[in-house]
Structure formats: structure tokens, C-alpha cells
N, C-alpha and C positions, 0 to 999 in steps of 0.2 A: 351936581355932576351933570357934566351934557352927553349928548349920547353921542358916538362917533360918525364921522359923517358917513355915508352909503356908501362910499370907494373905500373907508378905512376898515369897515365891517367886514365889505367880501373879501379884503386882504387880510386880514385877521382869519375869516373861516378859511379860508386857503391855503392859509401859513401853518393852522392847527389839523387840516387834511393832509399834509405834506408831514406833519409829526406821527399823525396818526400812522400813515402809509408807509413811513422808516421804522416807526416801531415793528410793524408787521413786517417788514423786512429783516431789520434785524433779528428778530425769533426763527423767521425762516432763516438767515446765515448762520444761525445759533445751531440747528436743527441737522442742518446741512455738512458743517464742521464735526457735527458729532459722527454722524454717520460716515465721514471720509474718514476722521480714525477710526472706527470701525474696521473701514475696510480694510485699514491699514497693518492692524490688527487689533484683536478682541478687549484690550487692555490697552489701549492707547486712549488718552483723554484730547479734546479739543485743542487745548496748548500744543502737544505734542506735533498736530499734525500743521499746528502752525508755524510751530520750528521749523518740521518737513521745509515748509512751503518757501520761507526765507532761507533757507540754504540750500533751495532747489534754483532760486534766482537770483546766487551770485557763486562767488568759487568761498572757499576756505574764510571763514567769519570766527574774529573774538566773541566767546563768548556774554561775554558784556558788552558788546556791540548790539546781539541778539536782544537782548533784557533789556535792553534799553528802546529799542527799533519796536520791539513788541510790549514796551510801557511793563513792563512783568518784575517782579520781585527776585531779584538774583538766587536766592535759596531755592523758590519755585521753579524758575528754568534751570538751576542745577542737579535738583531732583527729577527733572522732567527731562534733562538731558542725559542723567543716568543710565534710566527706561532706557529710552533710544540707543545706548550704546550697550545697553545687554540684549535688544535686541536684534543689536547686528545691524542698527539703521542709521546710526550716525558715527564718525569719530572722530576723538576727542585727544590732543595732544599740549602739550606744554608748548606756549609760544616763544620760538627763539630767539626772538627781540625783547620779551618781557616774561619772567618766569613764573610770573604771578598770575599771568592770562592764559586761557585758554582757548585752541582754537580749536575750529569746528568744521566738519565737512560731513556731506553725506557720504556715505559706504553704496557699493553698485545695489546692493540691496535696496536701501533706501530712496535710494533714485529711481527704480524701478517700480515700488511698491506705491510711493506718493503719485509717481507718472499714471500710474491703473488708477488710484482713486479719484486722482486729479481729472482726470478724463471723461470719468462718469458724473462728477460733478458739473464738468465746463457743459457734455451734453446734454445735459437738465437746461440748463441757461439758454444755450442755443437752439436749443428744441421749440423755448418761451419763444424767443426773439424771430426767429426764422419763418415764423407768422405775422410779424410785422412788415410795414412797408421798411426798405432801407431807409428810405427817409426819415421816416420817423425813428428808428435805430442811430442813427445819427443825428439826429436833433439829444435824443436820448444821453449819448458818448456827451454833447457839448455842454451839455444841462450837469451833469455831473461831473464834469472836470471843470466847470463854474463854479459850482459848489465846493470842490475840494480844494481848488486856488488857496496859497496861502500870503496872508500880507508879508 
């Protein structure tokens, strides 16, 4: 076996810096989810406030649209979407085009309570970022929507 040449090396550690740094990211959004339900309320799980989150940015959603957009097991967001509608956070109706589907909206409550956690979360963020140069803030935006491109 030969050893990789000196430019394939430092892109190799780079590559595996780059995993390391998203793992540690992701724990911190792990971390961070948890606590926005929280705030949402004391018995809201991470899923729940994810729900919140996609039907605070569209109108009225099937929810097999939801389980699907959130990769989640339809059982699980149907128990998770339960929650939510005993606690006055989401509602839930029979879709008049298919009786099988169910749609989803948030309740004023709902929209209210994710927009307070939602806020204290974005301010965390921006708190980070607001120390940086903008430039570097948007090098950052291009760097990751390079990344998220899809073929």
C-alpha cells in the first residue's frame, strides 16, 4: 500500500475536521431542540417542536405531508400530533378532498408559544454570528447552501 500523496492527506484531515465539527453541531441542535420544547412546554419532546416549526412555515399541511418532510414514522407523528392538539397547539381536521388525510394547522396558541421559543433560539445564533465579520457571515450562508445543493 502507498501512502497518500501530501494534498490528499491534508484533504482527508479536513474532510474528517469537517465531520468532527457537524458532529458537534449536531449535539448542539440536538440540545438546543430540546430545550425550545421545553419552552414550549414541559412535556413536549424534540419531534413535537419540530412539527411546531413546519407548520409555523407554511399554511394548513396533510399530515403525511409532515412524516414524510420530517423522514418520521406516521404512528410517531400521529401520537406526537395528538400531544399537540391536547395542548391547544395544533389542529387537526379531516381533509375535504381525501377523508383518509389529515390536515394540520397551528392554533393562535401555537403560533405564539413556538414564535417565544423560536426567538430565544434564533438569538443564541445571532448573538454567535454578530461577532463575526459579515463577510465572513456570508462566506459562511454560501458554504452551506453548497453543501445542501441537491443533484
Amino acid at each position: 500500500m502507498t501512502a497518500p500523496a501530501p494534498g490528499e492527506a491534508a484533504a482527508k484531515s479536513s474532510i474528517e475536521e469537517v465531520e468532527r465539527q457537524f458532529a458537534h453541531m449536531l449535539a448542539a441542535a440536538r440540545r438546543t431542540f430540546k430545550e425550545s420544547a421545553l419552552a414550549v412546554h414541559p412535556s413536549l419532546q424534540p419531534l413535537g417542536f419540530t412539527v411546531l416549526m413546519t407548520l409555523y412555515q407554511g399554511a394548513e399541511c396533510q399530515q403525511g405531508a409532515v412524516a414524510e418532510t420530517l423522514q418520521v414514522d406516521k404512528a410517531l407523528l400521529s401520537r406526537t400530533v395528538s400531544q399537540l392538539e391536547s395542548l391547544g397547539l395544533v389542529c387537526r381536521r379531516s381533509d375535504p378532498a381525501d377523508g383518509r388525510a389529515q390536515l394540520l394547522t397551528l392554533t393562535a396558541e401555537g403560533r405564539a408559544r413556538f414564535e417565544s421559543a423560536h426567538s430565544a433560539k434564533r438569538s443564541r445564533l445571532r448573538d454567535r454570528l454578530e461577532t463575526w465579520h459579515p463577510d465572513e457571515v456570508e462566506r459562511l450562508s454560501e458554504l452551506l447552501n453548497k453543501l445542501n445543493e441537491r443533484d
